[in-house]
C-alpha positions in Angstrom: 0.0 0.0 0.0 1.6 3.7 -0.9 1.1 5.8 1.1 -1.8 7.8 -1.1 -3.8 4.5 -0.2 -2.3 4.7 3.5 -4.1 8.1 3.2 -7.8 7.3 2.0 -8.1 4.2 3.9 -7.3 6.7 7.2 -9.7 9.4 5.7 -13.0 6.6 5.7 -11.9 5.7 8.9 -12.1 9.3 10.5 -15.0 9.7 8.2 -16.9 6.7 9.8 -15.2 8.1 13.8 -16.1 11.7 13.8 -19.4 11.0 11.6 -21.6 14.0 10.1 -20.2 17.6 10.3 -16.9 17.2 9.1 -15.5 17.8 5.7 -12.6 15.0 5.5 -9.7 15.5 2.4 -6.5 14.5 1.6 -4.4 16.8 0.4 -0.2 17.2 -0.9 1.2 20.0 1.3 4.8 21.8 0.4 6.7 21.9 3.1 10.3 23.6 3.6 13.3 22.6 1.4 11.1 21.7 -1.5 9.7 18.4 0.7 6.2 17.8 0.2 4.1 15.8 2.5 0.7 14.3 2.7 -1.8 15.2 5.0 -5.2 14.7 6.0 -7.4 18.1 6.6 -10.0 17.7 8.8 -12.6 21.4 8.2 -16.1 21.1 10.8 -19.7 22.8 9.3 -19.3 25.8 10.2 -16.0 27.5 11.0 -13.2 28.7 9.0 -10.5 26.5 10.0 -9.3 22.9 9.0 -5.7 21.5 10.8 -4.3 19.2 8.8 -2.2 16.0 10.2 0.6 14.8 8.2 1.0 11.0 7.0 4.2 10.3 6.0 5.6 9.6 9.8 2.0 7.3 10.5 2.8 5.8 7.3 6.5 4.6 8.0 5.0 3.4 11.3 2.6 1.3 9.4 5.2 0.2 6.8 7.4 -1.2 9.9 3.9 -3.0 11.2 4.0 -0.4 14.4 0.6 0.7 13.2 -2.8 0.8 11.4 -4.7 3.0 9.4 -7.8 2.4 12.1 -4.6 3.6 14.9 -3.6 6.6 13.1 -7.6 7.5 12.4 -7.7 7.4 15.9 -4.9 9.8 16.4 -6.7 12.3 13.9 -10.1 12.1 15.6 -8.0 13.1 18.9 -6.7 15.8 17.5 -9.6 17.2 15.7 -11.6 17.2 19.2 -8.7 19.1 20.8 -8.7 21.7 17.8 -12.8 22.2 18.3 -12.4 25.5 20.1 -9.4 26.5 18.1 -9.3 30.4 17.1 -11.4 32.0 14.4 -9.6 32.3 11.7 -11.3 35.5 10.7 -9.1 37.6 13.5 -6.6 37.1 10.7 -7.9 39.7 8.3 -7.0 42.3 10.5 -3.6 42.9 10.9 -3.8 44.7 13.9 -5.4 41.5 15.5 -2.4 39.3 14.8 0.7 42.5 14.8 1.4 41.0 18.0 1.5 36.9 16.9 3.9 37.2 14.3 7.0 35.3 14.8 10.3 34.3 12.2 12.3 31.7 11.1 14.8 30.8 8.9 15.1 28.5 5.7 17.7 28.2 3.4 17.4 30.1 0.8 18.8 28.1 -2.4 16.5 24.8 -1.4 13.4 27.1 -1.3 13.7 29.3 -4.5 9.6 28.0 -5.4 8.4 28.2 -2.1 9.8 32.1 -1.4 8.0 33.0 -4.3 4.8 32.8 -2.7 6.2 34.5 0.8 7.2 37.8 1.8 11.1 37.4 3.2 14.6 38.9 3.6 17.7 37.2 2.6 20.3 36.8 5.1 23.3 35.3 4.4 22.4 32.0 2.1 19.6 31.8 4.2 15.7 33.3 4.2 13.7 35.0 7.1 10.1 34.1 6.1 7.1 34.9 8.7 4.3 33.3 10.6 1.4 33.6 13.0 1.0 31.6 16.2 -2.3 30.5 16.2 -2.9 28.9 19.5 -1.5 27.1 22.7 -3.1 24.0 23.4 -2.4 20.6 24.8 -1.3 19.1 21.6 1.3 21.8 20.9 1.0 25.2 18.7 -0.3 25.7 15.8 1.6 28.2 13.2 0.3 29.7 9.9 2.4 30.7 6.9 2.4 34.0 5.8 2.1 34.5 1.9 1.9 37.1 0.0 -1.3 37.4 -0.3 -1.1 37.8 3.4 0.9 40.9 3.5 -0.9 42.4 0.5 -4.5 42.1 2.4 -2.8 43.8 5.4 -0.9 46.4 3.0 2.5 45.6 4.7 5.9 45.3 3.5 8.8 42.7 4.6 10.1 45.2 6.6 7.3 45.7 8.3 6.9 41.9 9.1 10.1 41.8 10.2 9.9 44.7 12.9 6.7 43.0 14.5 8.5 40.1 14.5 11.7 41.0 15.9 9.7 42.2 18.6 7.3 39.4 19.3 9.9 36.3 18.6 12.0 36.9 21.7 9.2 37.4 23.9 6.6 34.7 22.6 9.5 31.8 22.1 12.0 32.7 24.2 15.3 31.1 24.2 17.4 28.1 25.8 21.0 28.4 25.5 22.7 25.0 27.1 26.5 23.8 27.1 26.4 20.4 25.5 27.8 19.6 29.7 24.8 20.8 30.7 22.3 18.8 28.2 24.6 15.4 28.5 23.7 15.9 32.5 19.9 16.3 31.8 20.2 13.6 29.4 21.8 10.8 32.8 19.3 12.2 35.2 16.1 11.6 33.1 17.2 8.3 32.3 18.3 7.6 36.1 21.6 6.8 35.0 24.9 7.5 37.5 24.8 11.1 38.7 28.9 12.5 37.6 30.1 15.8 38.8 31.4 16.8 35.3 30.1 15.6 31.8 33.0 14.4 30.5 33.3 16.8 27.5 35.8 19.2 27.4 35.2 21.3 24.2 32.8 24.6 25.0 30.0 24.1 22.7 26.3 25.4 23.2 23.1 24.4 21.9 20.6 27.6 21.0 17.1 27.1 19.8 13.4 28.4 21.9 11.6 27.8 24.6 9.2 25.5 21.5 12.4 23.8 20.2 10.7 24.2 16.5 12.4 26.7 14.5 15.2 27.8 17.1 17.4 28.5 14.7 15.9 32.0 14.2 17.3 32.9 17.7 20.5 34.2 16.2 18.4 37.1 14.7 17.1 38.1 18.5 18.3 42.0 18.6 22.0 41.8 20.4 21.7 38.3 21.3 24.4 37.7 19.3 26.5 40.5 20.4 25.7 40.6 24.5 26.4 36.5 24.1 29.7 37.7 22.5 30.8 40.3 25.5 29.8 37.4 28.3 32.3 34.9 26.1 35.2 37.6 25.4 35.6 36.7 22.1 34.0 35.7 18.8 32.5 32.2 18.1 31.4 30.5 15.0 27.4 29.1 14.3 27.2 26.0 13.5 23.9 24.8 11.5 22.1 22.0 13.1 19.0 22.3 12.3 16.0 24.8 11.3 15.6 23.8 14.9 18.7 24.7 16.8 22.1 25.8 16.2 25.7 25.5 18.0 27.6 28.2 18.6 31.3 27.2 19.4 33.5 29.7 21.1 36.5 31.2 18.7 40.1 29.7 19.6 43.4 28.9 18.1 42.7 25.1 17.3 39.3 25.3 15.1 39.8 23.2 11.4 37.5 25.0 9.5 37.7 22.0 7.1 36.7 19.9 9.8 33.6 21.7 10.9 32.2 21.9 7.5 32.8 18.3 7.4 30.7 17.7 10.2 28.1 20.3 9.0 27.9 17.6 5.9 27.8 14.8 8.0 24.7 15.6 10.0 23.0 17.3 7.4 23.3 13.8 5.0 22.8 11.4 7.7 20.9 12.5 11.1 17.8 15.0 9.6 15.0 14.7 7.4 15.3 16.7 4.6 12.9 19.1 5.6 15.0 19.8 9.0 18.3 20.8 6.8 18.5 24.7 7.4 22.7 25.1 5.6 25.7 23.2 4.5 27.8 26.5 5.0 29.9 27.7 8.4 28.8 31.2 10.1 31.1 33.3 12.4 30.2 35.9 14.5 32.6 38.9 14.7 32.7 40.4 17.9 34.9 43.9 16.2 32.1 44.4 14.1 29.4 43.0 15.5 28.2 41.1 12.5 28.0 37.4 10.9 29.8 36.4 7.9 30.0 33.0 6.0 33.3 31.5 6.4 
């Protein structure tokens, strides 16, 4: 079964859970880095919203016999009763409604030349800083929307304008962790009960940055003088490394870094330990403390 088939069979099953009232579809969603996933979107009589559930993990589950379709239309039923009381949609013609809820990230650039077509963004560096709207807080996580052009052109603003909002609001609606890979290897033993050590066993001063969400942390190093005030605490300049769209690492500037070696590793993790939609650069970032800037090495 493919995973088209996967789909359907999941969309009679929901059909036959959540009965009359719902409008059930499945429908081919691009995602970031030109990925494009299928989902299942779930619209009630009535109101102006319709979440959509992705597939494409359920159906590797089902491919490896972990799972049903009946399981996963159980999953989707769940998470369309949760989403009942979600926010009107309409609060999103207004851009002074939602000035406040918009938030950035960053994609790469080169990987999503079609997609950034369709989106209002700023280039910086090889990478994109696109825009969207937190929707809600709920049990089951939140729920972002994509702002398009069509969007900004309703509200009559520009990328600039976006971006100012969202400067503002990023910092204070996602916060930031910022965690010595010490630290994260000690949280790491204590929640699996493993022996308690007075030092982590790791030597080289590398942090992990991403939000308080953990989705989209990369964007952190756009926070206004994050970069900089993180700079004066260290006493010296340090280079980003790109782990995900989710996180980066930022390792402290010293005598002993292989460039070569770190773009290697950039490589590595990029071909071998995301999905392709998690990939945010292959390239190397440094932060210059002199002139407060970041450059591509």
């Amino acid at each position: 079964m493919g995973i088209e088939s996967f789909a359907e069979d999941v969309k009679e099953n929901v059909e036959r859970k959540i009965g009359k009232g719902y409008d059930v579809s499945v429908r081919k969603v691009d995602k970031n880095n030109g990925v494009t996933l299928t989902g299942l979107c779930v619209k009630q009589d009535g109101t102006n919203i319709s979440p959509v559930i992705y597939m494409d993990s359920h159906y590797e589950g089902y491919k490896k016999g972990s799972t049903t379709p009946a399981d996963t239309a159980d999953y989707v039923a769940y998470i369309c009763r949760k989403k009942r009381h979600a926010a009107d949609m309409r609060r999103f013609l207004n851009y002074g409604d939602i000035k406040n809820s918009i938030v950035y990230s960053l994609v790469n650039t080169d990987k999503n030349r079609e997609l950034l077509k369709d989106l209002p963004h700023l280039e910086y560096l090889d990478l994109s800083i696109i825009f969207q709207c937190l929707v809600e807080d709920s049990e089951i996580g939140t729920a972002t929307m994509l702002i398009h052009n069509a969007h900004a052109k309703l509200w009559g603003v520009s990328e600039r304008e976006l971006y100012g909002a969202a400067s503002e609001n990023t910092p204070k609606l996602c916060g930031y962790e910022l965690k010595s890979i010490g630290q994260i290897l000690q949280e790491i033993m204590l929640e699996k009960e493993l022996p308690e050590r007075t030092d982590s066993g790791i030597s080289l001063p590398l942090y992990v940055l991403t939000n308080r969400r953990r989705t989209d942390g990369a964007a952190c190093i756009l926070y206004p003088n994050f970069l900089k005030d993180f700079s004066e605490a260290l006493g010296r300049g340090f280079y980003i490394i790109p782990s995900s769209v989710h996180e980066t690492l930022i390792l402290p500037a010293g005598d002993m870094e292989n460039c070569g070696e770190l773009r290697e590793m950039i490589k590595e993790v990029n071909d071998t330990q995301l999905l392709p939609e998690e990939i945010l650069s292959y390239s190397l970032y440094y932060y210059d403390r002199e002139n407060d800037e970041v450059r591509m090495l």
